[in-house]
C-alpha positions as CSV (number, residue, x, y, z in Angstrom):
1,X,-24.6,36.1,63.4
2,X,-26.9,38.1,61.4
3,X,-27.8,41.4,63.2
4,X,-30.3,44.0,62.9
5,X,-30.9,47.6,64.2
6,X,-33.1,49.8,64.4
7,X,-33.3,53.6,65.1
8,X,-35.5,56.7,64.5
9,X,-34.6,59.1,63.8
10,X,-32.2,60.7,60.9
11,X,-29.9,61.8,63.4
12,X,-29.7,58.4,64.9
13,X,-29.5,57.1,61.5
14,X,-26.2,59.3,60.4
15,X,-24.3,58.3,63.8
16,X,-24.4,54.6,63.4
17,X,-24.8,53.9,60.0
18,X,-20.9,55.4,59.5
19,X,-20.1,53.2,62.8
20,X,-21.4,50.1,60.8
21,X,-20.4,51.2,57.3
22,X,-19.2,48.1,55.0
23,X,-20.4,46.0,57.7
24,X,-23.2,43.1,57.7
25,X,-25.3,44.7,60.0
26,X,-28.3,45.6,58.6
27,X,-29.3,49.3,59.5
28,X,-32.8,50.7,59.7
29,X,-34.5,53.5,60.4
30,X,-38.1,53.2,62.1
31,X,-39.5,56.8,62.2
32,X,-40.7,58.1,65.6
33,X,-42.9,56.1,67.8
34,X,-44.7,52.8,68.5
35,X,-46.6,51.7,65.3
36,X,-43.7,52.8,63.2
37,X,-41.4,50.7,65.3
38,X,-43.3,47.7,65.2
39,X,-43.9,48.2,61.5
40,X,-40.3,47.9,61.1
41,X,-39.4,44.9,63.2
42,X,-41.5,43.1,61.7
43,X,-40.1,44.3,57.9
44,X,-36.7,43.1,59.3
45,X,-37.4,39.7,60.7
46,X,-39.9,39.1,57.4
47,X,-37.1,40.4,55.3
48,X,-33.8,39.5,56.7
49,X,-35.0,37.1,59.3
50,X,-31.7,38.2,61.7
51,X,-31.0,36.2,64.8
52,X,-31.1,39.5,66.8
53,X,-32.6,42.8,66.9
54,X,-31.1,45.5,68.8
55,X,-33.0,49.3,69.1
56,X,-30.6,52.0,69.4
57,X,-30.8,55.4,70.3
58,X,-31.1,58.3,72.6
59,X,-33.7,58.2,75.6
60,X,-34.7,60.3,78.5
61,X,-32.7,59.3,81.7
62,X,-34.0,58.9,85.4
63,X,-32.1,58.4,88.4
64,X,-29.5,60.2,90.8
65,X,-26.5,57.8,89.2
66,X,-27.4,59.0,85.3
67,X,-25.9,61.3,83.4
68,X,-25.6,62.4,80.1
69,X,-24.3,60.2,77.3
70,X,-24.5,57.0,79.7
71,X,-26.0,54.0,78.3
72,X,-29.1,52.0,79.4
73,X,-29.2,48.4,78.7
74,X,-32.9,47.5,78.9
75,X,-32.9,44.6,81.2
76,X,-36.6,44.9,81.6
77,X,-38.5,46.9,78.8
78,X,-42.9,47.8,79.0
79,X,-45.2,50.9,78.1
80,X,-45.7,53.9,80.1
81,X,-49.2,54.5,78.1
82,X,-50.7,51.6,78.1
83,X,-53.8,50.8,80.5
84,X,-56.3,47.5,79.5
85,X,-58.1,48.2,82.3
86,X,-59.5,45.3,84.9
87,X,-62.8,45.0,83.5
88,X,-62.5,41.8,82.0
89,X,-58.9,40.4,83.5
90,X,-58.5,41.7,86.8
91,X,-54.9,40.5,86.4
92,X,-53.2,42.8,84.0
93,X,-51.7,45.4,85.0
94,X,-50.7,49.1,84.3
95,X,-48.2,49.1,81.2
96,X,-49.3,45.7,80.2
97,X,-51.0,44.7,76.7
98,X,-53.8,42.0,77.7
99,X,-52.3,38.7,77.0
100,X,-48.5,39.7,76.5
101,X,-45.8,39.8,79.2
102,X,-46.1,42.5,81.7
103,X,-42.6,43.2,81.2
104,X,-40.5,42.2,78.1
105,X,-37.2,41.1,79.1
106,X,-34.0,41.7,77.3
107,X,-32.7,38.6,76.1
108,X,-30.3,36.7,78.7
109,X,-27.0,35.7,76.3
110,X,-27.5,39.4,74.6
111,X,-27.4,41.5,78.5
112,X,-24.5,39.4,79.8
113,X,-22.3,40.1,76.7
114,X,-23.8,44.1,76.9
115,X,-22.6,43.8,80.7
116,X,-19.4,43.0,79.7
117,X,-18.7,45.7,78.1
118,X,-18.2,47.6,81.3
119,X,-15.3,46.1,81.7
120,X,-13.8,47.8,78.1
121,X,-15.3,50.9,79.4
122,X,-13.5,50.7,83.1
123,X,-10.1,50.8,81.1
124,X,-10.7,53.6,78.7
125,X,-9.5,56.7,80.4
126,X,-11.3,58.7,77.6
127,X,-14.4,57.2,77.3
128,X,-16.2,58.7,80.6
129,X,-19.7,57.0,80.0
130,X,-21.5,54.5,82.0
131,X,-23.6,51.4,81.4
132,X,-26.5,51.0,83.5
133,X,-28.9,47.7,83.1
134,X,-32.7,48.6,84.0
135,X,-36.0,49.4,83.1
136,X,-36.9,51.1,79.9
137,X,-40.5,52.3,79.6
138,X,-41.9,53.2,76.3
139,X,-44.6,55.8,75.3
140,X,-46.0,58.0,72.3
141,X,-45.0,61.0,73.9
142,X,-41.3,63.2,73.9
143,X,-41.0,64.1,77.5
144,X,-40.2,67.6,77.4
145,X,-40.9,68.8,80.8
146,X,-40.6,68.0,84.4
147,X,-44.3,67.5,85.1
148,X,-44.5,64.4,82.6
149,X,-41.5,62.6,83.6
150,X,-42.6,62.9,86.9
151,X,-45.9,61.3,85.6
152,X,-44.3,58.5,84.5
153,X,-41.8,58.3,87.2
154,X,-44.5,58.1,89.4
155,X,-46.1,54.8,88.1
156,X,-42.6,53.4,87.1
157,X,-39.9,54.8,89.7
158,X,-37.6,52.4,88.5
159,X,-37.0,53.3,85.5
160,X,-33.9,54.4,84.0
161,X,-34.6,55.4,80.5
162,X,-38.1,56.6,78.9
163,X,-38.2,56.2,74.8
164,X,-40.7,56.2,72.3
165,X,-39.8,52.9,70.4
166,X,-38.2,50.4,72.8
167,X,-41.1,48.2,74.0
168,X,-42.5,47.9,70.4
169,X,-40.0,46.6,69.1
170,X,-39.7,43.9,71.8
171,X,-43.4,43.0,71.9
172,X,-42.9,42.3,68.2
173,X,-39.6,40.6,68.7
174,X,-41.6,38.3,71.8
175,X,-44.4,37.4,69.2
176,X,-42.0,36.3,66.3
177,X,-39.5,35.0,69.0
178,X,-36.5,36.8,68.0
179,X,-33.5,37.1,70.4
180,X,-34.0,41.3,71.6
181,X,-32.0,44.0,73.5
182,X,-32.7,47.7,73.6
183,X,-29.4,50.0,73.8
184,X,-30.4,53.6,75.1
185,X,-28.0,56.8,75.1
186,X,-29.3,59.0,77.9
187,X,-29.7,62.5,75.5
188,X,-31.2,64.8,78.7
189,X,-32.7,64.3,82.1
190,X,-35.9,65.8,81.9
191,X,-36.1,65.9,85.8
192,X,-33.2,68.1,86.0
193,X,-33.8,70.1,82.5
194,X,-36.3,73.1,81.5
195,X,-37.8,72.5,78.1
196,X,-35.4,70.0,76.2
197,X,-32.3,72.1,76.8
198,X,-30.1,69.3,77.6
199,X,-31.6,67.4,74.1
200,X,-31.4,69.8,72.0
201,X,-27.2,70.6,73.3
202,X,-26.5,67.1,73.1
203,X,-27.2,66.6,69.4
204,X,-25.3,69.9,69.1
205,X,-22.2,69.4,70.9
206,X,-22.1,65.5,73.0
207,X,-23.9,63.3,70.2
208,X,-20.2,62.5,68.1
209,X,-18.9,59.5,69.8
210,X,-21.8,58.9,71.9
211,X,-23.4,55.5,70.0
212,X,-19.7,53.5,69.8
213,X,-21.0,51.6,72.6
214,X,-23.6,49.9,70.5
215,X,-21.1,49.1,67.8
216,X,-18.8,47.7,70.7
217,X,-21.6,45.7,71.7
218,X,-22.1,44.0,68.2
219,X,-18.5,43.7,68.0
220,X,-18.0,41.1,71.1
221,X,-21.1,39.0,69.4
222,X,-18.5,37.8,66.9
């Protein structure tokens, strides 16, 4: 199986590409943010044409059973910015691009085998990190304070993760049909944290170890 992935950032980049070093996998980073996601899935499937494409990277977690270096599988992925309005289809609705799903889904073969990695987890004494499936909602904005997340909370409260790239990527994987799946390392809980505290400490101290998950993941695909 070919594979692709796709991250943002350079710090992203570093962590996995020594995870998938003298591997097939093709590595890529996007750059922060919608257009720049998109612009890159679409690169890869034109390029490498893989039979999956998985995002990876950190996210914003929500939800009283999240913490800190847990992992969200995005069963269901859409925008947290994006309004069409109902003036000409009174059926879209909030987070929806006219004409596109109202919710990407994370492709069914790729979230059972992500599920089962619970089970790797459950027996690894020193591995404390949970995976969560659920909603990830995407935007073009870093939440860095309580008011925003509760924004967004507040149209989506169930959500577990809130990322910048996620639902890009999908919407482009949807259109050229390409098998998707959006891995998500909760970096900071901006309901609980005061400006990015909890972000900026986990790239300092929690980050090392925190993205095996995804190369677990890509692992059991065989």
């Amino acid at each position: 199986m070919k594979i692709g992935l796709i991250v943002a950032m350079d710090k992203e980049l570093v962590q996995l590409q020594k995870l998938f070093d003298g591997t097939d996998v093709i590595v890529r980073k996007c750059g922060i943010g919608k257009v720049n996601a998109a612009l890159c899935a679409q690169k890869m499937i034109f390029e490498h044409h893989p039979d999956c494409i998985i995002s990876s990277g950190c996210a914003g977690g929500n939800g009283d059973d999240i913490k800190i270096r847990d992992v969200i599988v995005g069963s269901e992925i859409t925008y947290h910015d994006v309004y069409c309005g109902k003036a000409i289809d009174d059926t879209t609705v909030y987070g929806q691009v006219q004409g596109l799903p109202v919710r990407y889904k994370g492709d069914p073969f790729l979230m059972n085998k992500a599920l089962e990695l619970n089970n790797i987890l459950a027996t690894k004494d020193d591995m404390d990190i949970k995976l969560h499936s659920g909603l990830i909602v995407t935007g073009d904005w870093f939440v860095d304070s309580k008011a925003k997340m509760a924004d967004i909370i507040g149209l989506f409260p169930d959500a577990k993760a809130v990322d910048m790239e996620s639902a890009a990527i999908a919407q482009t994987c949807h259109i050229h049909n390409v098998p998707f799946i959006s891995f998500r390392v909760i970096s900071d809980i901006p309901l609980r944290d005061t400006d990015a505290s909890q972000y900026h400490n986990f790239w300092d101290t929690v980050a090392n170890q925190s993205f095996h998950i995804t190369k677990q993941f890509v692992e059991s695909l065989g």
